[in-house]
C-alpha positions as CSV (number, residue, x, y, z in Angstrom):
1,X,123.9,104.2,89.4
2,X,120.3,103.6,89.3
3,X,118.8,100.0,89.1
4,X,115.5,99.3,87.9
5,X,113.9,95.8,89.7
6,X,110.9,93.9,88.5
7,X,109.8,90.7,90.4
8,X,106.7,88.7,90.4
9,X,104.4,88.6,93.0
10,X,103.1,85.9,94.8
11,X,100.7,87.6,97.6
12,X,99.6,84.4,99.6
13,X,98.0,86.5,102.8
14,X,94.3,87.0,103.0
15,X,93.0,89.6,101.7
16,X,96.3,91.1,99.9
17,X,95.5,88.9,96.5
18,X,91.9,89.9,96.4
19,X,93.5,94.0,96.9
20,X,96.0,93.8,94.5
21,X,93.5,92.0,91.6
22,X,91.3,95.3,92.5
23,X,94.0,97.5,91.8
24,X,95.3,95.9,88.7
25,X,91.8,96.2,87.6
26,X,91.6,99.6,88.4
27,X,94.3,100.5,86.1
28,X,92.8,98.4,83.3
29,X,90.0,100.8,83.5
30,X,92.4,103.5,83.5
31,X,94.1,102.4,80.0
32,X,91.2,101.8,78.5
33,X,89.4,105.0,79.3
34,X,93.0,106.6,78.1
35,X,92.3,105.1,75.0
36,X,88.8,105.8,74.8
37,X,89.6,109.9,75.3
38,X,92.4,108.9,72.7
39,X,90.3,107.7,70.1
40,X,87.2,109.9,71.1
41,X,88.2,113.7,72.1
42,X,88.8,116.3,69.8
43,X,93.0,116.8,70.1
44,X,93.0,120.0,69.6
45,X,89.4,121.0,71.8
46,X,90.7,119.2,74.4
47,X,94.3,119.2,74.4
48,X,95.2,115.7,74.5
49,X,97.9,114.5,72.0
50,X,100.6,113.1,74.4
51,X,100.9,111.5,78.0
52,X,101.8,114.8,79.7
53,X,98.7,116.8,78.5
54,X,96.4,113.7,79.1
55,X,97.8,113.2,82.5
56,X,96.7,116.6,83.4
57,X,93.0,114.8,83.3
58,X,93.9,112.7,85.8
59,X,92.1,114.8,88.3
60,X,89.0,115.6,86.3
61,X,88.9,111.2,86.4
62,X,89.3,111.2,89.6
63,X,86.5,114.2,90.6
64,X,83.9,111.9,87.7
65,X,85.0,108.4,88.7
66,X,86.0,108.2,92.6
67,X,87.6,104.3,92.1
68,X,90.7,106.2,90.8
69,X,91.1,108.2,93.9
70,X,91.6,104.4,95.3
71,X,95.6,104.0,93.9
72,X,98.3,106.1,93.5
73,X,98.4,109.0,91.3
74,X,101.6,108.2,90.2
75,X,101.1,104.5,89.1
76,X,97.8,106.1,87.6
77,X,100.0,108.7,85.6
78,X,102.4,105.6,84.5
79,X,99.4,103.5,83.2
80,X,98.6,106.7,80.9
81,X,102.5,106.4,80.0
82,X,101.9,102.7,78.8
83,X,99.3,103.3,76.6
84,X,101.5,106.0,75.2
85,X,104.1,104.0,75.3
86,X,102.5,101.2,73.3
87,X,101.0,103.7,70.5
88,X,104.6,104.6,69.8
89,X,105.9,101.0,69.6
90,X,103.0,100.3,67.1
91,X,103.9,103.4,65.0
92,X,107.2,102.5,65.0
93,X,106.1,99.3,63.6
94,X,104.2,100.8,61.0
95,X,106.9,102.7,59.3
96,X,109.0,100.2,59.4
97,X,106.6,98.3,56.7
98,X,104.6,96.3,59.5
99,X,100.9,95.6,59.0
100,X,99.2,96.9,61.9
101,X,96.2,97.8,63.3
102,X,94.7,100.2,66.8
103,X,95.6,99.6,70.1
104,X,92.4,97.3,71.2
105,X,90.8,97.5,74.6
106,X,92.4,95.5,77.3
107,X,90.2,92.9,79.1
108,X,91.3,91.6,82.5
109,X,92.8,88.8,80.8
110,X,95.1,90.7,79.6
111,X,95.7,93.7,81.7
112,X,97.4,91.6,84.4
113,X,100.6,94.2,85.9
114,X,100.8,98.0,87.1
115,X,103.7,100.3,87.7
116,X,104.2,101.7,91.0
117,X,107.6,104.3,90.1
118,X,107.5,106.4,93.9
119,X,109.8,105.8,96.4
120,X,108.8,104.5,99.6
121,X,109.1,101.0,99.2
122,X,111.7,98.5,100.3
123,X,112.9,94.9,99.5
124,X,114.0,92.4,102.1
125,X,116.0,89.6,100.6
126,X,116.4,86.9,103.7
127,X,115.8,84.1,101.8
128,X,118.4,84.4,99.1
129,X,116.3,83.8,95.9
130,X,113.1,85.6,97.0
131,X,112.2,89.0,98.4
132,X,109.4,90.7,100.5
133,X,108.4,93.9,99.5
């Protein structure tokens, strides 16, 4: 069986809270540039229309815009997944008789988590309650 964690982070040493505000911001740049190339590009020019083809321009992002080299190209590919993600709840939505409107850019206010989904991390539970990644 497969379990799925999410915790809260509380990064108290120097330097790791001003590093992981960076990289949360880096994705918030991500999302919205997804939504941008949503909203902007031709579908069928370009071939974007769902989170596979779109995160085939990952690389061309990260060739034109070196800050996305900076994190993982996996939690990269799952921030173009969440917007994705999020334009599918909002349709949903809309047939079932909701008013809605477009998926609006994300400032850092409220672009505050990331997804990282690759192995190669571990959680130490010595306290009980709380764990260290």
């Amino acid at each position: 069986m497969w379990y799925d964690y999410r915790f809260r982070a509380y990064p108290d040493r120097t330097g790791v809270t001003a590093e992981a505000e960076r990289h949360i911001d880096i994705h918030r740049q991500a999302y919205n540039h997804t939504r941008y190339e949503y909203n902007a590009l031709d579908t069928d020019e370009d071939n974007i229309g769902s989170a596979y083809q779109h995160q085939k321009r990952l690389t061309e992002w990260k060739d034109e815009w070196p800050v996305f080299s900076e994190v993982h190209s996996k939690a990269l590919q799952k921030t173009v997944e969440r917007f994705y993600d999020n334009l599918s709840t909002l349709s949903e939505k809309k047939q079932n008789g909701h008013n809605v409107g477009w998926l609006k850019w994300k400032s850092p206010r409220e672009y505050q988590s990331m997804t990282y989904s690759q192995s190669g991390f571990e959680l130490k539970n010595t306290s009980g309650r709380t764990a260290t990644l």
